[in-house]
NUTI-157837 format. One record per residue (C-alpha): residue in three letters; x, z, y. Coordinates in steps of 0.25 Angstrom, whole numbers, plus 5000, padded with zeros to 4 digits. Example, Ala and Ser with C-alpha at 12.3 -4.5 7.8 and 13.67 -1.06 7.14 Angstrom:
// NUTI-157837
ALA504950314982SER505550294996
END
This chain:
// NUTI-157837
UNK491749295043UNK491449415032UNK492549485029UNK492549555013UNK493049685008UNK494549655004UNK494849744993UNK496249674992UNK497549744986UNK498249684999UNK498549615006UNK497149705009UNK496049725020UNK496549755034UNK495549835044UNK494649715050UNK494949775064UNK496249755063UNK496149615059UNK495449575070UNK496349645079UNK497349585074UNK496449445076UNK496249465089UNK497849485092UNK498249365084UNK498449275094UNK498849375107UNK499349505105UNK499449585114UNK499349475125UNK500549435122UNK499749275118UNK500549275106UNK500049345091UNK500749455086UNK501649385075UNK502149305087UNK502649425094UNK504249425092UNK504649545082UNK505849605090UNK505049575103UNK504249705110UNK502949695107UNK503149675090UNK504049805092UNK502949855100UNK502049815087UNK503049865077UNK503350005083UNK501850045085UNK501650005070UNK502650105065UNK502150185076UNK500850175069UNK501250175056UNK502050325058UNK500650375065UNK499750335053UNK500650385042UNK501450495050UNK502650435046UNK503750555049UNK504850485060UNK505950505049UNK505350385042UNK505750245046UNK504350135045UNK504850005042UNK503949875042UNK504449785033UNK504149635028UNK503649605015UNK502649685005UNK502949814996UNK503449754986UNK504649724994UNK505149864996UNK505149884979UNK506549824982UNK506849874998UNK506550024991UNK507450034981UNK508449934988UNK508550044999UNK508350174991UNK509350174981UNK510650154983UNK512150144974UNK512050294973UNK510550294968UNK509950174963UNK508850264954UNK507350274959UNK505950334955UNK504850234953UNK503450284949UNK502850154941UNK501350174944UNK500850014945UNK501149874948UNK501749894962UNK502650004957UNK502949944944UNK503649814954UNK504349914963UNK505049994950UNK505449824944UNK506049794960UNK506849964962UNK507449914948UNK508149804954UNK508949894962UNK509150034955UNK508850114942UNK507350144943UNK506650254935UNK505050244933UNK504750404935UNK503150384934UNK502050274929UNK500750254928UNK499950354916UNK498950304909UNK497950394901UNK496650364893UNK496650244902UNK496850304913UNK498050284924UNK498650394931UNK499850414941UNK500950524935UNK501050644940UNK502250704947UNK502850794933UNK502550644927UNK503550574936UNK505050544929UNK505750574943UNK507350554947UNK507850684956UNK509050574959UNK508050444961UNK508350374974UNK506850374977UNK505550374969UNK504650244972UNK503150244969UNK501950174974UNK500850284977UNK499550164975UNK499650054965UNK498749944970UNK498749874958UNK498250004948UNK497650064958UNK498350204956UNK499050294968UNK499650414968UNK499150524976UNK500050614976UNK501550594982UNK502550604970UNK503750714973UNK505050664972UNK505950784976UNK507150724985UNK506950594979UNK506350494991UNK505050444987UNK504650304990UNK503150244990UNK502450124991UNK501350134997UNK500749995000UNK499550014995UNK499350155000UNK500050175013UNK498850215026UNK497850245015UNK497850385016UNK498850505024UNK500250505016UNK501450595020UNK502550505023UNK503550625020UNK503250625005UNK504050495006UNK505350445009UNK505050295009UNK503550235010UNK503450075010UNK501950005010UNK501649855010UNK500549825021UNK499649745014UNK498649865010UNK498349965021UNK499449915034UNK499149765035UNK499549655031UNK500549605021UNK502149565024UNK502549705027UNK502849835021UNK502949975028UNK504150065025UNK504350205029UNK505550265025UNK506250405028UNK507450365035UNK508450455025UNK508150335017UNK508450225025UNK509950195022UNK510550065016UNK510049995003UNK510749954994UNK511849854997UNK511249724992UNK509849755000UNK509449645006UNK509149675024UNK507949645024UNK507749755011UNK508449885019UNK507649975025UNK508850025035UNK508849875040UNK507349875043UNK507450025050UNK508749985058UNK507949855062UNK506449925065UNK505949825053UNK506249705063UNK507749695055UNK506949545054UNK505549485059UNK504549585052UNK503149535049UNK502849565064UNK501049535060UNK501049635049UNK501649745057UNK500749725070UNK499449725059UNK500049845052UNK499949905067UNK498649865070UNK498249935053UNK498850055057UNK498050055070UNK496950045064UNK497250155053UNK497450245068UNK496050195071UNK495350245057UNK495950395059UNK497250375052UNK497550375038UNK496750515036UNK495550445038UNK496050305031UNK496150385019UNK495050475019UNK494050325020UNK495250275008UNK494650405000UNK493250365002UNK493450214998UNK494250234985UNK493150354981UNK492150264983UNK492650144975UNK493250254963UNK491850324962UNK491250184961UNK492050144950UNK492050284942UNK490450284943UNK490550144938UNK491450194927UNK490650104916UNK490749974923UNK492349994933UNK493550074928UNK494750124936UNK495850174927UNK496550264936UNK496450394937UNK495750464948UNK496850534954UNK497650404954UNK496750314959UNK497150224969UNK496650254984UNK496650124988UNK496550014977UNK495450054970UNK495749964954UNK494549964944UNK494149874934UNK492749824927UNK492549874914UNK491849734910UNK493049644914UNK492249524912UNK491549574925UNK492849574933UNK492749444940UNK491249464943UNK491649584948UNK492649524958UNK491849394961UNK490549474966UNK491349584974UNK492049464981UNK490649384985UNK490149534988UNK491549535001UNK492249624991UNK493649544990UNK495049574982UNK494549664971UNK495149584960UNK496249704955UNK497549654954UNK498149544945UNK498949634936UNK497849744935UNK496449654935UNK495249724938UNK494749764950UNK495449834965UNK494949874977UNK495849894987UNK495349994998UNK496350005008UNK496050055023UNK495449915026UNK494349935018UNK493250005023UNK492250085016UNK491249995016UNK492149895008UNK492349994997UNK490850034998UNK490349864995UNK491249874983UNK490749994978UNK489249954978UNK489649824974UNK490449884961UNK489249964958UNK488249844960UNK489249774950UNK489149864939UNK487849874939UNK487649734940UNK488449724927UNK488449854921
END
């Protein structure tokens, strides 16, 4: 078996170690003669499981012990609903959205089902050229009941690097594609929800971290399965969670421990995305990335031939060469490479040399 450089969005590359580790406690885990999704879910041993993962999870991103960390089925896209269904209320259904790319732009069309949403920053675009507003550019409510942005757009390939300032106003971010690449502070926000899919493991559930000040009841016709009190009150078990995608989010954030923590993750995250940037810059007659430097993405790094015509040439040889997944997505074309932790160096070194033996191939 070869195994190829997966350069997929997500569901994305998990650590190889991890895998077989999980391989190899498939059918007995923990001597127990039964798999781990075998393993009753209000039993000991998955609570076991379940309170070292969130144990783990707090250690890697210092989550502050005022913050509740919820697992919670299903993908993102799910909370575009469960945030605004639980942070506005009959006395303040208005909220901040900052519209920045695909995955925002879905999560403002679900908050307006359920309140009065103002978009109070977008996407600039100059000479050609995207960029991410600035804080004086932002259109802020004082009185919004939060502000809701996603800091990496996956599709686009454009992140924020800076942490807008909201005043009193709770600041919520998604952060599926971003969350464990780098060092964050947790106390710059008030609620932080990721899909796992990218950097924690394998899709079917979401983390949730939320200051408890802003658990309270949502709004009357929430669903239970939609209200963060109910999944607090019952420790995320309120019914059966994905019990497999929590224990491989646990053995992730183990090996996250293993690397030198997210200090070191991110340091290695800087050297891949400089390495494939430079490429393309150097290149700047044959590839072409249309966001601005300092709101490039860390870790889906978008680009684009500028013959077209050489696209799916491009894509079919960097396939037979074990470099998979770099089609960019449906709604954008073009070319991504997703470099999340999973990808080593090496991976990001292969497409580089292949990019440059490409372009001078057809140059």
């Amino acid at each position: 078996m070869s195994r190829v450089y997966n350069f997929s969005a997500g569901p994305a590359m998990i650590p190889e170690e991890v895998l077989r580790q999980a391989q190899e406690e498939m059918l007995d885990w923990h001597g127990l003669g039964m798999s781990i999704m075998e393993v009753g879910h209000r039993g000991p041993e998955f609570q076991a499981v379940l309170e070292q993962v969130e144990a783990d999870m707090r250690e890697v991103l210092s989550i502050p012990s005022n913050y509740q960390v919820l697992f919670v089925a299903g993908g993102a896209s799910h909370q575009f609903s469960m945030v605004p269904l639980n942070l506005l209320s009959e006395h303040n259904k208005h909220a901040d959205y900052l519209e920045t790319g695909v995955w925002s732009r879905k999560a403002v069309i679900e908050a307006k089902r359920y309140g009065t949403i103002n978009v109070a920053g977008q996407v600039i675009t100059e000479n050609g050229i995207h960029r991410l507003p600035l804080q004086p550019e932002l259109n802020l409510n004082p009185k919004a009941a939060y502000l809701h942005y996603t800091p990496n757009e996956t599709v686009d390939g454009i992140e924020f690097h800076w942490v807008p300032q909201t005043g009193k106003v709770p600041l919520v971010a998604d952060m599926t594609s971003s969350i464990l690449s780098h060092p964050i502070d947790v106390n710059q926000y008030q609620l932080i929800y990721a899909g796992a899919q990218k950097n924690i493991g394998q899709a079917g559930i979401t983390v949730v971290i939320v200051r408890e000040d802003l658990v309270k009841e949502a709004l009357s016709f929430t669903p239970i399965l939609y209200s963060y009190k109910v999944h607090v009150e019952h420790k995320s078990v309120y019914n059966t969670p994905p019990t497999y995608a929590i224990y491989l989010a646990g053995l992730v954030l183990n090996w996250v421990q293993r690397q030198g923590g997210l200090k070191v993750i991110g340091e290695r995250n800087q050297r891949k995305s400089k390495k494939l940037y430079s490429c393309i810059d150097q290149l700047s007659d044959f590839y072409m990335n249309k966001v601005a430097p300092d709101c490039r993405a860390l870790m889906n790094v978008v680009f684009s031939l500028k013959r077209e015509d050489l696209t799916e040439e491009f894509l079919n040889q960097a396939a037979q060469a074990g470099l998979a997944n770099l089609r960019g997505h449906r709604a954008a074309g073009g070319c991504r490479a997703s470099i999340y932790n999973a990808m080593p160096e090496a991976g990001v070194d292969c497409l580089v040399e292949f990019m440059k033996d490409f372009a001078k191939k057809n140059g």
